[in-house]
C-alpha positions, 0 to 999 in steps of 0.5 A: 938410413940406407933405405932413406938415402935410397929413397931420395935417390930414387925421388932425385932421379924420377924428378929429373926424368918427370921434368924432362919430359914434361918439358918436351911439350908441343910447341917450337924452337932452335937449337944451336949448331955449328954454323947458326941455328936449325929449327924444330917442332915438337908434335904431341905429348904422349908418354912413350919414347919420343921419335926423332925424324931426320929428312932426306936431301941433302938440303931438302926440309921437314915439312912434308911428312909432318901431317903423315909423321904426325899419325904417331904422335898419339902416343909419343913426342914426334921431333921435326927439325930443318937441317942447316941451310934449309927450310925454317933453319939458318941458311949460312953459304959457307960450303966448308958446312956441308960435312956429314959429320956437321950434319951427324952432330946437329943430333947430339946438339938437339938431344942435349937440348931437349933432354932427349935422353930416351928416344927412337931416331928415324932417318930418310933416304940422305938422313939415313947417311946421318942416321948411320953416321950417329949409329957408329958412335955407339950412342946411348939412349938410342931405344931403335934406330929406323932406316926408312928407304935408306942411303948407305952406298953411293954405289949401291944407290946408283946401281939401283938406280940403273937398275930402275931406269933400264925398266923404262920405255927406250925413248925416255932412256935415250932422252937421259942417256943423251943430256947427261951425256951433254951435261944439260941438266936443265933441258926440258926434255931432259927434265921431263924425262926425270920426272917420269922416274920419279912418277915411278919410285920417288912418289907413285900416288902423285908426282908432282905431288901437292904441296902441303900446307905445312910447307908453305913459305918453307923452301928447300936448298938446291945450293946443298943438293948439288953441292953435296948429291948432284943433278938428280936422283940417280946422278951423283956428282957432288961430295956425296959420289963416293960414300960408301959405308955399308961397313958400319952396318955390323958395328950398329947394336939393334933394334934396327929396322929398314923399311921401303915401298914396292917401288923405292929407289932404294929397291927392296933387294938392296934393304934386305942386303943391308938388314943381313949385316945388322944383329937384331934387325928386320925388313919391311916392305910398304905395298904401293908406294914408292921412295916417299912412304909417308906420302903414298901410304901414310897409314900403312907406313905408320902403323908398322913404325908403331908396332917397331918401336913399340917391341923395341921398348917392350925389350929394353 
């Protein structure tokens, strides 16, 4: 009788399991949070543990690193989502939503919906404030957790970022130092400036880059990137100006990787700062390629995520 209750508790169990990821079918949805509603996409439908992307911004959107994300979804369930206010998602302009915490509880919202109790969960830049925010919470499920060119310090960013900007030519230095000093933000002198630094460490194969096909008619928020961040990459004036919480890094339980290019505003000296605070972690390095990753080096980047989450599964 035991071994029959066994039996069918076993049965019970994978039945559940089976149809959970046989529902994680390619395809796309909503999902309902605080506020209205973010939009996914699911990509493939292999066997292994699903990876879960959280964009950068705040406000940006998914789209642009589908067809480099979607290299992985050979093997694995590859999960886009807008958050809130951005791309394909509602776009409510209440400012009283654009908390981290609202941002870091669109996850369990999306794992409760698509059954995601197995999963690996990859954060950009803004979405690592998110990644790291959910990691915190000790959640269960988590198989690794990968900080990809992170943001965990404000200070720290902006510091890199001064780092960065004292190794361009004086006259572009000047240019910046003289309409950040004046508050023009939008002067073009000022913006051609910018895109200088970002031609060196955001996107180091083109800038501006092309705009990719999956993006069409999808928009990003400018509204949630000033309000929260600020006027630029290395500008930090909005809600976001004081975060700091390099702290939590040594409540986080591995694997964890962080991963960056060559030339990334989150410059490779401050990734290794961070993977020493972390049990079980490791750093990797993408040669050529700046903040964007997935855009300079969508092969290399995608291959190194593979063989991570691969040993992180061979060790659960």
């Amino acid at each position: 009788m035991y071994k029959m209750k066994l039996l069918y508790s076993t049965i019970f169990c994978l039945a559940i399991f089976l149809s959970h990821a046989q529902s994680l079918k390619p395809g796309e949805g909503y999902v309902n949070v605080e506020g209205g509603r973010i939009w996914y996409r699911i990509v493939g439908s292999g066997k292994k543990p699903p990876l879960l992307l959280i964009h950068g911004g705040p406000g940006s959107t998914s789209c642009s690193g589908i067809p480099g994300y979607s290299l992985l979804a050979d093997e694995r369930p590859i999960i886009f989502y807008d958050q809130l206010g951005s791309g394909r998602s509602d776009r409510p302009t209440d400012t009283s939503l654009w908390r981290v915490d609202r941002f870091t509880n669109e996850i369990d919202s999306i794992r409760k919906t698509l059954h995601l109790d197995k999963l690996h969960i990859l954060g950009h830049s803004w979405g690592g404030v998110v990644l790291l925010e959910y990691m915190a919470r000790r959640p269960k499920g988590v198989m690794s957790a990968i900080f990809e060119g992170p943001l965990i310090s404000t200070p720290l960013w902006i510091h890199d970022a001064e780092i960065l900007l004292k190794d361009m030519p004086t006259a572009l230095q000047d240019t910046i130092n003289k309409y950040e000093a004046e508050r023009r933000y939008d002067a073009p002198s000022y913006l051609a400036a910018t895109d200088s630094f970002y031609a060196r460490h955001l996107s180091v194969s083109k800038w501006p880059r092309n705009k990719s096909a999956e993006c069409d008619s999808v928009r990003d928020n400018d509204q949630v990137y000033n309000y929260m961040w600020g006027p630029t990459e290395f500008r930090a004036t909005g809600t976001l100006r004081d975060y700091d919480h390099e702290d939590y890094l040594s409540h986080i339980i591995g694997p964890v990787l962080f991963i960056g290019g060559q030339y990334d505003e989150a410059r490779p000296e401050t990734l290794y700062r961070f993977q020493k605070k972390v049990t079980e972690s490791r750093v990797i390095i993408i040669p050529n390629a700046g903040h964007l990753q997935i855009i300079d080096q969508p092969g290399s980047f995608t291959e190194a995520v593979r063989t991570f989450m691969s040993d992180a599964e061979s060790r659960k």
